[in-house]
C-alpha positions as CSV (number, residue, x, y, z in Angstrom):
1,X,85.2,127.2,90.4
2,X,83.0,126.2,87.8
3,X,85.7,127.0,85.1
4,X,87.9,124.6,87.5
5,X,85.1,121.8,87.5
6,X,84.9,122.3,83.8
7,X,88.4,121.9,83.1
8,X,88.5,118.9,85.7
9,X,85.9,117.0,84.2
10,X,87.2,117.5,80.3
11,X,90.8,116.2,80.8
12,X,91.8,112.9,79.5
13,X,94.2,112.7,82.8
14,X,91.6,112.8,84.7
15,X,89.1,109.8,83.7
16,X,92.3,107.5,82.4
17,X,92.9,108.2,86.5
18,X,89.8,106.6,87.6
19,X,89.8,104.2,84.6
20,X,93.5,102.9,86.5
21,X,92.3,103.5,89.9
22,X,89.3,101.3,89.7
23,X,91.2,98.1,88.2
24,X,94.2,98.6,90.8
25,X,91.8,98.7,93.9
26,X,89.7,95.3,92.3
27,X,93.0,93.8,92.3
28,X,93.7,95.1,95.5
29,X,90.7,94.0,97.1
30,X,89.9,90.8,95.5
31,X,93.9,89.7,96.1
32,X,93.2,90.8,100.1
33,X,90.0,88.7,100.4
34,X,91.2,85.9,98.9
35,X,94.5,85.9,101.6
36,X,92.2,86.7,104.2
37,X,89.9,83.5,103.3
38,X,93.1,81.4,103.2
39,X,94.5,82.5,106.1
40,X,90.9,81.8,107.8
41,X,90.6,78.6,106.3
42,X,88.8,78.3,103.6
43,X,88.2,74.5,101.3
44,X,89.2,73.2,104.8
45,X,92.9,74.8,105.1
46,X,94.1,75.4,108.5
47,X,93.3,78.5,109.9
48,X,95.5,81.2,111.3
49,X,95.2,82.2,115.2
50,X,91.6,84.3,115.2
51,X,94.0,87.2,116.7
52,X,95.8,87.4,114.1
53,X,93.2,88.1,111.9
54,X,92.3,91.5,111.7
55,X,90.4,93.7,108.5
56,X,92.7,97.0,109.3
57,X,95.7,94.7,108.1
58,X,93.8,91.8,105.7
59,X,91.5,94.1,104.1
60,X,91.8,97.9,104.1
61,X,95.8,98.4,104.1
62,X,95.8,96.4,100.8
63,X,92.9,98.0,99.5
64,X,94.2,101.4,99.7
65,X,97.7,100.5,98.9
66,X,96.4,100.8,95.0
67,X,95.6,104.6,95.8
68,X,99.4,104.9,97.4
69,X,100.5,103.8,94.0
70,X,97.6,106.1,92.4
71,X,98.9,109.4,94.5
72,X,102.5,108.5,94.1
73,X,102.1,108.3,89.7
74,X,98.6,109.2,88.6
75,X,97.2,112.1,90.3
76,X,100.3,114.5,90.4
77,X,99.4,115.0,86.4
78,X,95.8,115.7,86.9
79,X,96.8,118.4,89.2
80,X,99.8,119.8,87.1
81,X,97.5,120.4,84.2
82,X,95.2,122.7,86.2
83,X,97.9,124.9,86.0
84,X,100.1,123.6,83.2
85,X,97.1,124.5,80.2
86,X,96.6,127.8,81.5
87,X,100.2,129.1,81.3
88,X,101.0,127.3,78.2
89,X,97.6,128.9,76.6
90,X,98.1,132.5,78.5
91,X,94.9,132.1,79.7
92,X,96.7,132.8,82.9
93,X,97.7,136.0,82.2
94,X,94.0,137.0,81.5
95,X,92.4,135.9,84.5
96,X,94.7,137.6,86.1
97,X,92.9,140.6,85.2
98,X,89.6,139.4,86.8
99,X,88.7,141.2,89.9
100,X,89.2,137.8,91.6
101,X,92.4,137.3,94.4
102,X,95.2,135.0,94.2
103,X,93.7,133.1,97.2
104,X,90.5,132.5,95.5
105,X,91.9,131.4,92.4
106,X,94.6,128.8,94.2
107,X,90.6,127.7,96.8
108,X,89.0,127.2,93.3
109,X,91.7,125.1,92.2
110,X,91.5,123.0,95.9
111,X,88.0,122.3,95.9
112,X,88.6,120.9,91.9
113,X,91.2,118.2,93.0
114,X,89.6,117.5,96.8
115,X,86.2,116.6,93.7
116,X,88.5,114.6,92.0
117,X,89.5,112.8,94.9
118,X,86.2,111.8,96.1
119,X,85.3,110.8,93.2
120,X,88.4,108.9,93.0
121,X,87.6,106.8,96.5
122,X,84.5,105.2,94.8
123,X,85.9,102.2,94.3
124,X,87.3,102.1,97.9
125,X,83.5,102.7,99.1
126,X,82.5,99.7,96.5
127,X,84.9,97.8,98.6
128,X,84.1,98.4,102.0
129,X,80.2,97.4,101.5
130,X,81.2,94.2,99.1
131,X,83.4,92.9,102.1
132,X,80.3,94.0,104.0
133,X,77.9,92.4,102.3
134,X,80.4,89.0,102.3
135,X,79.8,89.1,106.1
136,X,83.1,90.8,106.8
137,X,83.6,93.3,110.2
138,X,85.1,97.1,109.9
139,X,85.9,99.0,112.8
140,X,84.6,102.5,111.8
141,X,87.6,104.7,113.7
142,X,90.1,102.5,112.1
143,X,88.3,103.0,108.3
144,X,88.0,107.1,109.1
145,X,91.5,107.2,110.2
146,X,92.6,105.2,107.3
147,X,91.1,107.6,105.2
148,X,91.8,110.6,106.5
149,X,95.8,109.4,106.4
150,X,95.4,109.1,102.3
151,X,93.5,112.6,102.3
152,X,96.4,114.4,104.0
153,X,98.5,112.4,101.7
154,X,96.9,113.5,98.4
155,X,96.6,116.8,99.5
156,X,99.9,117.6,100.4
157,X,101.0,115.7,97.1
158,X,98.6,117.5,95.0
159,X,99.9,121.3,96.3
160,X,103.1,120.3,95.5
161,X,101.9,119.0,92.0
162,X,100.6,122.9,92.1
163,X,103.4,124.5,93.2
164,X,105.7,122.6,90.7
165,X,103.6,123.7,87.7
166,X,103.9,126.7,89.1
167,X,107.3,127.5,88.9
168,X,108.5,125.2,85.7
169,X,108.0,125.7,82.6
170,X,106.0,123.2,81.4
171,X,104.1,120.3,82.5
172,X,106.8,117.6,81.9
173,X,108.9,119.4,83.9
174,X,106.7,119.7,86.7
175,X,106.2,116.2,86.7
176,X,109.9,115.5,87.1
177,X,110.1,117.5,89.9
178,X,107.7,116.1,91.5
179,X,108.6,112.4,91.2
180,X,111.9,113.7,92.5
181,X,110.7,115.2,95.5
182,X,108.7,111.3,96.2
183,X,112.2,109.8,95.4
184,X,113.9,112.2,97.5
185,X,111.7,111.3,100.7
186,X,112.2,107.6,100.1
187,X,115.6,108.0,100.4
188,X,115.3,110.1,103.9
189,X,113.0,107.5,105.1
190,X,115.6,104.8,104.7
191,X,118.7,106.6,105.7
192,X,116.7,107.9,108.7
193,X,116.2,103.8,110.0
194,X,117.9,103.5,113.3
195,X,119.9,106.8,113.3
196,X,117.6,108.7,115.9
197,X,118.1,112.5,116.2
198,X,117.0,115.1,114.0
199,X,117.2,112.8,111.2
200,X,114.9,110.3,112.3
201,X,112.4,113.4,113.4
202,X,112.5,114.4,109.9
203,X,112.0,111.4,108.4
204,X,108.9,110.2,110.7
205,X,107.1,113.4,108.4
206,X,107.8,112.1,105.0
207,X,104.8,111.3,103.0
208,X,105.6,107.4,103.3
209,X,106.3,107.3,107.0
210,X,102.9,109.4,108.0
211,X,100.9,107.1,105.6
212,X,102.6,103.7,107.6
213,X,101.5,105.7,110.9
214,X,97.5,105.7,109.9
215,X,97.7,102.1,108.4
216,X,98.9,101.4,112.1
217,X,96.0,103.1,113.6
218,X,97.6,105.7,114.9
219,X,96.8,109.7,114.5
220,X,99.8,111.4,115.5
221,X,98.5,115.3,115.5
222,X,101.8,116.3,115.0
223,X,101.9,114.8,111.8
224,X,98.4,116.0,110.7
225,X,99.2,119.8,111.6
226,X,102.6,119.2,109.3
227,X,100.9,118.1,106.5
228,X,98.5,120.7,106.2
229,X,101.1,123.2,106.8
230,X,103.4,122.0,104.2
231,X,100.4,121.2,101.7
232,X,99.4,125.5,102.2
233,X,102.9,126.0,102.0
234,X,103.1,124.5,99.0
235,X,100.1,127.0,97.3
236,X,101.5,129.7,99.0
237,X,104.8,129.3,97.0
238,X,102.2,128.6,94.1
239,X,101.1,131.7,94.4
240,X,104.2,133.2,95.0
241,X,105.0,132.1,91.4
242,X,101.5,133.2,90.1
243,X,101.4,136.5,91.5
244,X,103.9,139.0,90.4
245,X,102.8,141.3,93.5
246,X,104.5,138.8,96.0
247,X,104.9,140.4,99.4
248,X,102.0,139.7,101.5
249,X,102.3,136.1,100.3
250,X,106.1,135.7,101.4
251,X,105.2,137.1,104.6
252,X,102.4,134.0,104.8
253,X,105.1,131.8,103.5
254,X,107.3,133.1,107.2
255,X,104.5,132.5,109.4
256,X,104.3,129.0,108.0
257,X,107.8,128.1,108.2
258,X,107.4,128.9,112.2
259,X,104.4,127.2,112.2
260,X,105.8,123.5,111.0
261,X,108.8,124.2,113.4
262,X,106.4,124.6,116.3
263,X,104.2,121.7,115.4
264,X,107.1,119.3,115.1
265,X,107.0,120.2,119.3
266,X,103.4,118.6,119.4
267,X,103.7,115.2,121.5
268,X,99.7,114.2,121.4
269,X,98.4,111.2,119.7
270,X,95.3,109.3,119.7
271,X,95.4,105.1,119.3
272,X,92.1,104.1,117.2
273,X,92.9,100.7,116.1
274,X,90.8,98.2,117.3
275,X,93.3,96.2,119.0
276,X,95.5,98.9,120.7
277,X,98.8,97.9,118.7
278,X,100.0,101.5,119.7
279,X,99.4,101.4,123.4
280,X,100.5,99.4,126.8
281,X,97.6,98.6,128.8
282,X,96.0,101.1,130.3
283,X,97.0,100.0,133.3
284,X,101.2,100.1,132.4
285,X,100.6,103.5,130.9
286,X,99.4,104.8,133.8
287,X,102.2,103.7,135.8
288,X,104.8,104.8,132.7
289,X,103.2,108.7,133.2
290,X,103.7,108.6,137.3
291,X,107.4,108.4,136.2
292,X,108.8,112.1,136.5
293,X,112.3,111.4,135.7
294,X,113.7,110.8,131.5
295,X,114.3,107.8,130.8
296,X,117.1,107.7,128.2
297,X,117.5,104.0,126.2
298,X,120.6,103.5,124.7
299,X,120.2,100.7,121.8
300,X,123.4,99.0,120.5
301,X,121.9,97.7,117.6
302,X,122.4,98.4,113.7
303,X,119.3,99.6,111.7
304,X,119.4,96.8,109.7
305,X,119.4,94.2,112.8
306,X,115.8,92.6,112.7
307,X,115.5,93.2,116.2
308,X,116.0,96.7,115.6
309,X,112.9,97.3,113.7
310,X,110.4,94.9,116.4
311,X,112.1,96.7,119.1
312,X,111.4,100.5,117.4
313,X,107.7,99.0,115.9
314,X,106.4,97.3,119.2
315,X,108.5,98.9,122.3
316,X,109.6,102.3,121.2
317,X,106.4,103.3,119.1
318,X,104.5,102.6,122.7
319,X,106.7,104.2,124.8
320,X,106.9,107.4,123.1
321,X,103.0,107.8,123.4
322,X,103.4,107.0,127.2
323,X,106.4,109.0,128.4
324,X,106.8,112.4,126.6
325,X,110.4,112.8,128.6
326,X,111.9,109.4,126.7
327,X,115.8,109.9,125.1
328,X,116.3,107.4,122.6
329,X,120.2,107.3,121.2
330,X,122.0,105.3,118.9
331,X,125.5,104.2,119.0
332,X,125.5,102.5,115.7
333,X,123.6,105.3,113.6
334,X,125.4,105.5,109.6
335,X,126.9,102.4,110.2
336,X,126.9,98.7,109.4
337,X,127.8,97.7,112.9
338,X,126.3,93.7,112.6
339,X,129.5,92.1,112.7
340,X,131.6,94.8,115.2
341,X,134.0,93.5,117.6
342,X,132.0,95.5,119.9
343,X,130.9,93.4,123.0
344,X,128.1,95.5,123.8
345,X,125.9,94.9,120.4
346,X,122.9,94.3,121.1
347,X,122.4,95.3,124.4
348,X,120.0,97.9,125.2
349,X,120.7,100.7,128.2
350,X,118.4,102.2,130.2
351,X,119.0,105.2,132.7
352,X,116.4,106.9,135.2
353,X,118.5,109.2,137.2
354,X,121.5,107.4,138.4
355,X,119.8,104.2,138.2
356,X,120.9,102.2,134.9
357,X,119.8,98.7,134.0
358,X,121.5,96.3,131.0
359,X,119.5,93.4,128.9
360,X,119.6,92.0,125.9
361,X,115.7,91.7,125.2
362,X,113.5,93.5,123.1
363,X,110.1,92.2,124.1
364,X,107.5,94.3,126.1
365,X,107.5,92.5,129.2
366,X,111.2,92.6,130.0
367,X,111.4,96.3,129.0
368,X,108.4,97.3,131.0
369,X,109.7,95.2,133.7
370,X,113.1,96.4,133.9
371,X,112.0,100.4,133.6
372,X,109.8,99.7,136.8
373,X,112.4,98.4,138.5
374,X,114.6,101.4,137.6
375,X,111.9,103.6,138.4
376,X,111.2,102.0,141.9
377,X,107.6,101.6,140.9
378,X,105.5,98.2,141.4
379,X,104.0,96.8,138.3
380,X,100.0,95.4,139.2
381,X,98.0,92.7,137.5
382,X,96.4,93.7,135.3
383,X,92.3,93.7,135.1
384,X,91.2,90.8,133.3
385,X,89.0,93.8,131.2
386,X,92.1,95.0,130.3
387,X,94.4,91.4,129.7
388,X,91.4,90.6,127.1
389,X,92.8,89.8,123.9
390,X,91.5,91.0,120.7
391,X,89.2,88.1,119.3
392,X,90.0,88.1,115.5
393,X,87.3,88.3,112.8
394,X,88.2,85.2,110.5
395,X,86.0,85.5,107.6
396,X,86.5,82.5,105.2
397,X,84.6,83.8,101.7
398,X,85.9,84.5,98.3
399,X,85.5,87.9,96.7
400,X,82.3,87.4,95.0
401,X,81.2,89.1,92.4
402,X,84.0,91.7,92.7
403,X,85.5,90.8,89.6
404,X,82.8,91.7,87.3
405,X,82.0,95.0,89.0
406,X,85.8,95.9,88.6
407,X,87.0,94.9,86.0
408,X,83.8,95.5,83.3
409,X,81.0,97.1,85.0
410,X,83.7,100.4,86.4
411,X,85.3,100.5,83.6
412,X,82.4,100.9,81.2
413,X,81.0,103.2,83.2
414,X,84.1,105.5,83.5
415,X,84.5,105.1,79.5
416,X,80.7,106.1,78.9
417,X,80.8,109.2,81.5
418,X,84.1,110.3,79.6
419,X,82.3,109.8,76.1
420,X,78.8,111.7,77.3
421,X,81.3,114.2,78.7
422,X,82.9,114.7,75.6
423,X,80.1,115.2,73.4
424,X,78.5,117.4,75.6
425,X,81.5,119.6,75.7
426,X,82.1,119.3,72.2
């Protein structure tokens, strides 16, 4: 581990990453605050509804949006060359030799880039206590569950960073495979958009679409089991490439296989955002789960139909939390179907036994509404605890001070660590 560390701290990759990372999260932030200001009025601008003002959304999606762009480009090389150097050199073939296992050298390798990542989220924590110190709120389950989203993310892309270097010859190559695999899941997670079926099951796993989950507020536990099983299956084929005695890691390499294919089955999921974008009210969820019958919705409306996406982000999204026995199909998957001669687009069906209902509407109270009446239950009103709306946190205060930390004080300190780092080593 320490030869890891070592190695970690004297590559160029890796202090150009935190030289980049630090300048895209001040642009991040400061860019975020300053929206957040305007849209709370600030130099005596009219300000936004206070509801619509929340720091998950103005502040810390932004924020860490610079270290989506950091995971997607930057760190993939920091992690290639951990491997890269030492086949190129042979060094690989000596250590080998040590009495050391194959699973402690790929742990050593781990701990190394889980380092580099924390060290990485510095200037996210130089964030959170500027907007802090500006007055600004945070809810602390929403920041964690942010966090832990881009963990799983950078873990799972830096095993595959392994894995890559790995198995090609050469560090350029792995990098190429690599940003085709990220290309490749962009492509599934736009092809998947209002097709349903095992497509659309697929594509809610890709890299991209778990992220979006977490930036919601949502922590889908099928999603986290998923990405830490691919992220091991990833070192195990590592290892698999490292090893020439291979058998006891392809039988690992089985048990994970069936492992992701029984945690796509897992249904439970836990809304942390502040505001309870991913849930009904409690009340309306606890008359959704009396229902014992599936509901199956039938949605005649193409992927690209506007009202496709609000229905999928704010009805759907809901009721999948609520009724595990929901059948979602779509007509109009693969196809452009805006302008069809077909006089049933846009409707939406829904059927609860032999009970079906037809509308048109893809708001929350009609569809809760009409599913109740299908279901022969009684909506009540609900407790003025739980009709409370979510009061907003306008905060109308420009980013001070963030520039200089940023954009001279990180940066100076980055290129003075790298210098003292390369002296001592030299």
């Amino acid at each position: 581990m320490r030869k890891d560390l070592a190695e970690l701290f004297t590559s160029r990759a890796f202090w150009l990453l935190l030289l980049f990372v630090g300048l895209l999260t001040g642009q991040s932030f400061i860019s975020a605050v300053d929206a957040y200001a305007e849209a709370s009025g600030i130099g005596g601008g009219a300000a936004a509804l206070a509801q619509g003002l929340s720091p998950l959304d103005g502040i810390l999606v932004p924020t860490a949006g610079a270290y989506d762009l950091a995971i997607m480009l930057l760190f993939p090389f920091v992690a290639i060359r951990l491997i890269a150097s030492e086949k190129s050199s042979g060094a690989w073939k000596l250590m080998l030799q040590w009495p050391v296992k194959m699973r402690d050298h790929l742990l050593s390798k781990f701990v190394a880039l889980l380092v580099a990542w924390l060290i990485a989220l510095v200037p996210f924590a130089i964030a959170i206590a500027l907007w802090l110190s500006y007055g600004g709120h945070l809810d602390a389950r929403e920041t964690l569950n942010l966090l832990f989203g881009y963990t799983l993310r950078y873990v799972l892309t830096a095993s595959v960073a392994v894995a890559a270097a790995a198995l090609m010859p050469g560090a350029a190559n792995a990098a190429v495979v690599v940003l085709g695999l990220t290309i490749g899941t962009w492509a599934l997670d736009f092809l998947a958009a209002g097709r349903g079926g095992f497509v659309q099951k697929l594509a809610s796993f890709t890299p991209a679409a778990t992220v979006r989950m977490f930036e919601r507020g949502l922590l889908r536990l099928d999603a986290v089991l998923i990405l830490l099983l691919l992220s091991l299956l990833a070192f195990a084929i590592a290892g698999i490439a490292l090893d020439p005695l291979r058998k006891r890691i392809s039988v690992s390499i089985a048990i994970l296989a069936v492992a992701i294919a029984l945690a796509t089955q897992v249904r439970t999921s836990f809304d942390v955002s502040e505001n309870r974008r991913n849930s009904f009210p409690a009340a309306d969820e606890r008359v959704l789960a009396s229902i014992r019958e599936p509901l199956t919705i039938t949605v005649f409306l193409a992927a690209e139909d506007p009202r496709m996406n609000d229905y999928e982000n704010n009805v759907l999204l809901k009721l999948r939390r609520a009724m595990p026995r929901l059948h979602v199909r779509y007509p109009y998957s693969g196809q452009s179907a805006l302008f069809e001669n077909d006089d049933r687009y846009g409707e939406i069906h829904y059927r609860i036994g032999a009970k079906t209902a037809v509308n048109r509407s893809t708001t929350e109270e009609i569809v809760l509404e009409t599913i109740d009446t299908l279901a022969g239950v009684e909506r009540r009103p609900l407790p003025a605890a739980e009709s409370s709306e979510y009061p907003g946190y306008p905060l109308a205060k420009h980013p001070a001070g963030a520039a200089w930390i940023f954009y001279l004080v990180w940066p100076v300190v980055v290129i003075t660590a790298w210098r003292l780092r390369t002296r001592r080593t030299g």
